[in-house]
C-alpha positions as CSV (number, residue, x, y, z in Angstrom):
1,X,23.1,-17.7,1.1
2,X,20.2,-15.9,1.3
3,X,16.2,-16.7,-0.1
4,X,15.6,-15.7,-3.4
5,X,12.3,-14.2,-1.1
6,X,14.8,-12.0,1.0
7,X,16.6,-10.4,-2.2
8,X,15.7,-7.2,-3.9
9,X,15.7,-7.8,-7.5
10,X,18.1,-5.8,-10.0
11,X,17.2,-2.7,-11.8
12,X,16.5,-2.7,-15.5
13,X,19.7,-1.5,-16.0
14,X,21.5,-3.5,-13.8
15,X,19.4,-6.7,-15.5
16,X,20.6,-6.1,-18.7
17,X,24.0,-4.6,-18.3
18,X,24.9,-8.5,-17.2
19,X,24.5,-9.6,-20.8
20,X,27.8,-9.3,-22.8
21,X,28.3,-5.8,-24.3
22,X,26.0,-4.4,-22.1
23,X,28.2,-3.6,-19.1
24,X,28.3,-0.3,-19.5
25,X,25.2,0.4,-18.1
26,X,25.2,0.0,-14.6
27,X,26.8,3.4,-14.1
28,X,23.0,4.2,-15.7
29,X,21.5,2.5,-12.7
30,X,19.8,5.2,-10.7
31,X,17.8,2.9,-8.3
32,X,20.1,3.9,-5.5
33,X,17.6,3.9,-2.2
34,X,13.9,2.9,-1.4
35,X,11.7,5.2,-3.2
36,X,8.5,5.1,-0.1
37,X,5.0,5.1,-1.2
38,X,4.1,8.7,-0.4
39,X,1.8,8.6,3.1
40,X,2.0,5.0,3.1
41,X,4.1,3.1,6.0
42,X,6.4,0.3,4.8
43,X,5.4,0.5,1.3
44,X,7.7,0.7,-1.1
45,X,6.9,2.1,-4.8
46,X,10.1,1.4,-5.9
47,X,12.9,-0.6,-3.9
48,X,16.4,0.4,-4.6
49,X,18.7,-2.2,-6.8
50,X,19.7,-5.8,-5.0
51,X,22.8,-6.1,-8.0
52,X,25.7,-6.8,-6.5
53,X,27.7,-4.0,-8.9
54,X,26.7,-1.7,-6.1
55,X,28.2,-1.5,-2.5
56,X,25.1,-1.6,-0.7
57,X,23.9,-4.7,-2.7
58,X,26.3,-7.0,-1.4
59,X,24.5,-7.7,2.0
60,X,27.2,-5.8,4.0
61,X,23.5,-3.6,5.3
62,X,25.6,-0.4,4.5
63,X,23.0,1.9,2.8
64,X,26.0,4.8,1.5
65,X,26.1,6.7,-1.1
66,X,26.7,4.1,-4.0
67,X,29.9,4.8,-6.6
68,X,29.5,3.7,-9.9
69,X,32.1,0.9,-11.6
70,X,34.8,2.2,-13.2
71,X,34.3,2.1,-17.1
């Protein structure tokens, strides 16, 4: 198990698609890579989405181009 330090926390979308009726929306999730703080090194303005949903969120390290669940 990993440190709740160590994850990247869920996108909006991703946050509230795991309330009941709202699953829907993490094909709306667009939080797909690190968005890099322009001319700043290792600074992240926006990190891409830690929910599991996706296929790079599930720890495997495999940062590929994400497919959304099926609806």
């Amino acid at each position: 198990m990993t440190p709740a330090a160590d994850r990247t926390p869920a996108s909006p979308e991703c946050t509230l698609a795991a309330h009941p009726g709202y699953q829907d929306l993490h094909t709306d999730c667009r939080q797909t890579c690190d968005l890099p703080l322009p001319f700043a090194l290792g600074i992240l303005l926006q990190p891409r989405c830690g929910c599991p949903c996706h296929p790079y969120g599930s720890g495997s390290g495999s940062r590929g181009t994400p497919t959304p669940p099926a609806r």
